[in-house]
C-alpha positions, 0 to 999 in steps of 0.5 A, a space after each residue: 510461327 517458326 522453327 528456333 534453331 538453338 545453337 549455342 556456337 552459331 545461329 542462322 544467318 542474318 536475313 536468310 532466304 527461305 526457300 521452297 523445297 522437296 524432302 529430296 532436294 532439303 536432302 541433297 545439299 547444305 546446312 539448313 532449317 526447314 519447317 512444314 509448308 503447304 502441299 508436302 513441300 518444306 520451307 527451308 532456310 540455310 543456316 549459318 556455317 561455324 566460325 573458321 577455326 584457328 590457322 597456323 602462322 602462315 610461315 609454318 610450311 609442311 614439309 614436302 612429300 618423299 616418294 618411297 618404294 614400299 608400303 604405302 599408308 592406307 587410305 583414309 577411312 571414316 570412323 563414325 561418331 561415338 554414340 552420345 548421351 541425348 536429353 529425355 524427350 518427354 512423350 507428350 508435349 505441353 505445346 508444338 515445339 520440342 528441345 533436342 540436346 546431347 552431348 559427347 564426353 569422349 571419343 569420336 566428335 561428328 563434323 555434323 549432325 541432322 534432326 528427322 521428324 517421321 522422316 523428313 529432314 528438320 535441321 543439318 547443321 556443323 554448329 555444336 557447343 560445349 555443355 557442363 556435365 559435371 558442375 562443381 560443387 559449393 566447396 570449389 573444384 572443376 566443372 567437367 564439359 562435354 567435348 562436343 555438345 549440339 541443342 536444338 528447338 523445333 516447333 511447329 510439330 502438326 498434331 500426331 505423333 513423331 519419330 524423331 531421328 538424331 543423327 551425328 556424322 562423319 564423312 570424307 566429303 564436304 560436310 556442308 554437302 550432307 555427306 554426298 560424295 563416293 564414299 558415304 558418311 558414317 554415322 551414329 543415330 538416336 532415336 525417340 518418339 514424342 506427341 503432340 495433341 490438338 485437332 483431334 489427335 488427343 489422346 483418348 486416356 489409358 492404354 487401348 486393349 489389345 487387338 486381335 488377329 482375325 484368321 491368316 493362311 500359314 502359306 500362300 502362293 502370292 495372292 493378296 492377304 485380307 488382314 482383319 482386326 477386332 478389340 472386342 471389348 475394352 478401352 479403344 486405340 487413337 491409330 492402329 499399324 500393322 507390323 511384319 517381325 515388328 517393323 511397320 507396314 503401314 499406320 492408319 487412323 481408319 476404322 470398320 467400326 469405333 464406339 466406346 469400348 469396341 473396335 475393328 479395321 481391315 486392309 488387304 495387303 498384296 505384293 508382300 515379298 516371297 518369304 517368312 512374315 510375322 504380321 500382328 496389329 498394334 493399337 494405339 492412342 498417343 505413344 501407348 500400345 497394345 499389341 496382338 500376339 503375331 501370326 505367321 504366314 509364308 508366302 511362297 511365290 512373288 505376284 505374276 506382275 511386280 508392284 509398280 511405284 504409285 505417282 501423284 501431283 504435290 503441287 504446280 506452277 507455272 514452270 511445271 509440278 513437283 511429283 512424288 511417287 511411293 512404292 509399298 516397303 513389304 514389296 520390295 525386298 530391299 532398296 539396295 541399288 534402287 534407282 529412278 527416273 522420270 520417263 514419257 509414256 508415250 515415246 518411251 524415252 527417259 526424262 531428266 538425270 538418274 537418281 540413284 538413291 530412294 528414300 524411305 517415308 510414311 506415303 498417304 495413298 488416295 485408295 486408303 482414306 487417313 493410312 500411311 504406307 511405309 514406303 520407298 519414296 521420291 519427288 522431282 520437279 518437272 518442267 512443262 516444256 520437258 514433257 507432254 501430257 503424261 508422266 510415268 517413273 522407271 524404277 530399277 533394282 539392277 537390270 530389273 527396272 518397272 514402270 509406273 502407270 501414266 500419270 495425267 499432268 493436265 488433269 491434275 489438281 494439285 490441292 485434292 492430291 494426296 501428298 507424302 505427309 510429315 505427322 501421324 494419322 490423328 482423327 481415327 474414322 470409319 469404313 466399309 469395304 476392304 482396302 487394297 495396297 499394290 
């Protein structure tokens, strides 16, 4: 199995190298494809550059440049690409593959243009091809074409759900970089969700009733927030979130109790931000939901220690590990001028250069058996001979940086880490206890 990347105007280059990378690093630079690998790892192939475009005559010189005192031109600005039409994507798909394709009949064009899946990079590419949008008729005439079209396949989908996110950009840098540079790419995105079924992620039939909320204190001074749901009676969910003015916090397939025609979960959330929250559960199987009226609390004062980035082992070699780390989102007010950086536990010392950007990502935690937290994310590779026995991250807002706890690198397995997974929760399952998110 492989992802098909269908582009009319270029294809992927011939005997391509794949390659092994982090969602960071797949991230950071080049047009690539990239599909799924073991241990939250994605294997990448580059895909081949555009056809250079028509030159001028090589006697055709511009003219030299006048010095003038005076206004001078403004400096050269980004215009994002105009928003283009997308092809319907089906909610539930026949197998493990789903076709992308757009087109754009005017406006700004995009110099080009990503695929995510639950927000992992799947596709960047400058290739785009030209699509009829009016055919013409029987009786002769003109077909009418896009003047920037972009299609794409991508297979290999693990059974659950997908959030796909289609981006088309512009920037002032090198496009084949994905936009990296001092001034950052302007773009335009779309949006859609799809589902796959298969090892257990089917889906039970009919919209789930809708939950309800057990009760929430209006106000409270920081203190973790035991969050508890019941559908007393009615048609029960796949999957179950809880989401904050409608945005989600995290997606769980866990449940206290699950029959036929009733269900429960709780989680205790601690760390939310000081402010207005509007929480509510939303029931699911597949892409129908059912949604509990919203409860509103304020919390009032921040936790007396900020929450600190919770690290795992994703996978290892003989050089070193991959290492990832996740931050719950409703703890943080925002990622604006986050930064991080690998650090010794012991001598104190930072390891490794400054990142300077975090992305965002559904993180799967030890502590909550088949959740996924939305989060701020990273992942780096790290050296055997760069560190000692431990790691830690430094995460920074500014002048207010936190460290992690340490993180035993000897101690690890790789294979029982858990890992920043690419697919929704598919298999729900039942608990006991409450759960705890810091």
């Amino acid at each position: 199995m492989r992802i098909t990347v269908a582009i009319m105007f270029g294809l992927l280059a011939a005997q391509a190298q794949a390659v092994l990378l982090t969602p960071s690093e797949a991230e950071a630079i080049g047009d690539r494809v990239c599909k799924p690998a073991s241990y939250g790892m994605l294997d990448c192939q580059t895909v081949a550059p555009p056809l250079p475009a028509a030159q001028n005559d090589p006697s055709l010189q511009p003219l030299p440049q006048t010095e003038y005192e005076g206004e001078r031109i403004p400096a050269l600005t980004v215009e994002a690409p105009i928003k283009p039409v997308l092809d319907a994507i089906p909610d539930k798909l026949d197998g493990n593959s789903v076709k992308i394709g757009w087109d754009i009949g005017f406006g700004t064009v995009a110099q080009y243009w990503e695929v995510w899946d639950n927000g992992v990079l799947r596709l960047r590419s400058r290739n785009f091809t030209q699509r009829p949008l009016v055919k013409k008729g029987e009786g002769g005439g003109i077909d009418i074409v896009s003047i920037q079209s972009g299609e794409a396949t991508i297979d290999q989908l693990l059974a659950g759900r997908h959030a796909l996110e289609i981006r088309l950009c512009n920037t002032a840098s090198n496009p084949s970089s994905g936009g990296a540079g001092k001034q950052p790419p302007a773009c335009t995105s779309m949006t859609a969700q799809t589902w796959v079924d298969g090892q257990g992620a089917d889906a039970l039939g009919g919209t789930p009733d809708a939950p309800t909320l057990g009760w929430l204190p209006n106000v409270t001074t920081g203190e973790p927030i035991e969050l508890a749901w019941n559908m007393w009676w009615g048609v029960p969910g796949r999957y179950w979130q809880v989401l904050d003015k409608g945005k989600v916090l995290l997606e769980s397939a866990a449940f206290e109790t699950s029959d036929a025609h009733t269900q429960s979960g709780r989680v205790t959330l601690a760390g939310l931000t000081p402010g207005a929250h509007a929480l509510s559960v939303k029931l699911c199987s597949a892409l129908e939901c059912s949604q509990s009226d919203p409860t509103g609390v304020e919390v009032i004062l921040p936790l007396a220690k900020p929450a600190t980035p919770v690290l795992a082992v994703q996978a290892s070699t003989v050089e070193g590990w991959v290492v990832n780390w996740h931050l719950p989102r409703f703890a943080v007010a925002s990622s604006k001028a986050m930064s991080w950086q690998w650090l010794d536990p012991v001598s104190g010392k930072t390891i490794g250069k400054l990142h300077e950007s975090v992305r965002e990502c559904l993180a799967g935690d030890a502590r909550l058996p088949n959740t996924r937290v939305a989060s701020y994310c990273g992942e780096g590779r790290v050296a055997r001979v760069d560190v000692g026995a431990s790691i830690a991250v430094r995460l920074c807002q500014g002048d207010a940086c936190s460290d992690s706890a340490a993180l035993m690198l000897d101690d690890q397995d790789a294979g029982n880490q858990p890992s920043v997974s690419s697919t929704a929760p598919s298999t729900p399952t039942s608990t006991s206890g409450v759960t705890v998110l810091r």
